[in-house]
N, C-alpha and C positions, 0 to 999 in steps of 0.2 A: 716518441710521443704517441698516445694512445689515438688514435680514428672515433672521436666523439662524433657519433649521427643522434637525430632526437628523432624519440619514440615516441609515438601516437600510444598512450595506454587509457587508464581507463579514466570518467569523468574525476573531475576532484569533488570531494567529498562533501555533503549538503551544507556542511557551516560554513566549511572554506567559502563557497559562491555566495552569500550573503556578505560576502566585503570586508577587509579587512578593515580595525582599527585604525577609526581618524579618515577614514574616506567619508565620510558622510553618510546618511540614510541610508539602506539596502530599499531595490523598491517592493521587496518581500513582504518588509515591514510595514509597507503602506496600505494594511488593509480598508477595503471598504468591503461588504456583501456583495453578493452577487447580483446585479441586476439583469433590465428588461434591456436591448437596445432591439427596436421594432421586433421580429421576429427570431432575432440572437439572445443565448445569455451570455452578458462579459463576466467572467471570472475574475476576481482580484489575482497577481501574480502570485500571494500565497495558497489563492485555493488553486491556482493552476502545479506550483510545486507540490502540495499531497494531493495533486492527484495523479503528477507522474510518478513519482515513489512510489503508492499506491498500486497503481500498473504495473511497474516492476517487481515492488513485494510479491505480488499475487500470481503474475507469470512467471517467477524463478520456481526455481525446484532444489529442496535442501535433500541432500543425501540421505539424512534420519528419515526412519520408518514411521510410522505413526505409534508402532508398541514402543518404540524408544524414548520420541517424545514424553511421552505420557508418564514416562519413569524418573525425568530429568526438569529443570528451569531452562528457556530458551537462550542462546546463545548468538553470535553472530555465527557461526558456524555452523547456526541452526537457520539462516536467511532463509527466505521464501514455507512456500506451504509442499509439504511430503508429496512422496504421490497419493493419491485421493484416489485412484482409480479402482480400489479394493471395493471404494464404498460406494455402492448405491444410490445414486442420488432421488431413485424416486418411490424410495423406502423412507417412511418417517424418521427412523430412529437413525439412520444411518443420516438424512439429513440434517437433524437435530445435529451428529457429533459432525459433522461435515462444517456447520454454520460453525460451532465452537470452535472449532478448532483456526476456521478463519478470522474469527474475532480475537482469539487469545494471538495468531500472528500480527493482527494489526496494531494492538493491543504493545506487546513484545520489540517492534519494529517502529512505530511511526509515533515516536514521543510526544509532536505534537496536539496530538487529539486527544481529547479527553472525554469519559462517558462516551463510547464508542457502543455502538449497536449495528448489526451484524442482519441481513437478509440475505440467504441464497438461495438464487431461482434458476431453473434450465433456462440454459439458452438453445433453442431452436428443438432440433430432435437428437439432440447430441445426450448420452447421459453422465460428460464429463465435460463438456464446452458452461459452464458457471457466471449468471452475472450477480454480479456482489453488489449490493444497495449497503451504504455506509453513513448511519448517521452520527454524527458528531457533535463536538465541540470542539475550539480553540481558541487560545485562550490569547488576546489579544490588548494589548494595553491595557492588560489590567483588571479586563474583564470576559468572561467566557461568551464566544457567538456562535449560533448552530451552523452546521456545514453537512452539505450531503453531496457523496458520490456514486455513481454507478461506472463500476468498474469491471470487464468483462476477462475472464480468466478460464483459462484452456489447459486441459492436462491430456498429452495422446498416452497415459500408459508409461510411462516411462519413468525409472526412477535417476 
């Protein structure tokens, strides 16, 4: 008989964790906006899940190059954003395609959101350290609610 041990792998998959059929509510589902409590903002659990996804989208690194994307429709095999280290981030034009290209990822990636708008700005004195300002919609019983994140994303160079 075979030595079954269990394997720690990777997370299960974003719909999987919203609950299976007949368990009742996911509390995913229970949105309300964001509010004030004293000095905190509490996050609803969906705006807290796009904006770990979000994090992870934007800190992976997909193998395709930037000329390759560009010749192709994204794929999962296309996850995360290329290396970006070619491009200058504090060249107009380079940031211009620098923003596009993190918008068509999130765009490509995070189903959720909808009318997705795109700001990228340095972070510190870094000219590849990126915080990403994300504004949104989602689309929520029914009806579309704005959402915004800032989501901080780092490339050392590396493809």
């Amino acid at each position: 008989m075979a030595n079954l041990q269990q394997v720690r792998g990777a997370r299960a998959p974003l719909f999987d964790r919203f609950g299976a059929a007949g368990e009742g509510a996911s509390p995913l589902l229970d949105w309300a906006p964001a509010r004030r409590d004293g000095d905190d903002v509490v996050l609803s659990a969906l705006e807290r899940s796009i904006g770990q996804e979000l994090a992870r989208l934007l800190n992976t690194r997909c193998g395709a190059t930037l000329a390759v994307l560009a010749t192709r429709e994204r794929s999962v095999i296309d996850y995360g954003l290329p290396d970006y280290a070619t491009l200058y981030t504090n060249n107009v034009d380079d940031q211009r395609r620098l923003t596009a290209l993190v918008q068509d990822t999130i765009v490509a990636f995070e189903p959720r959101l909808r009318a997705v708008r795109v700001t990228v700005e340095l972070l510190g004195n870094s000219r590849h350290a990126l915080r990403v300002l994300v504004d949104a919609q989602v689309l929520v019983h029914g009806r579309l609610e704005p959402v915004s994140f800032r989501v901080g994303a780092h490339d050392e160079g590396r493809a």
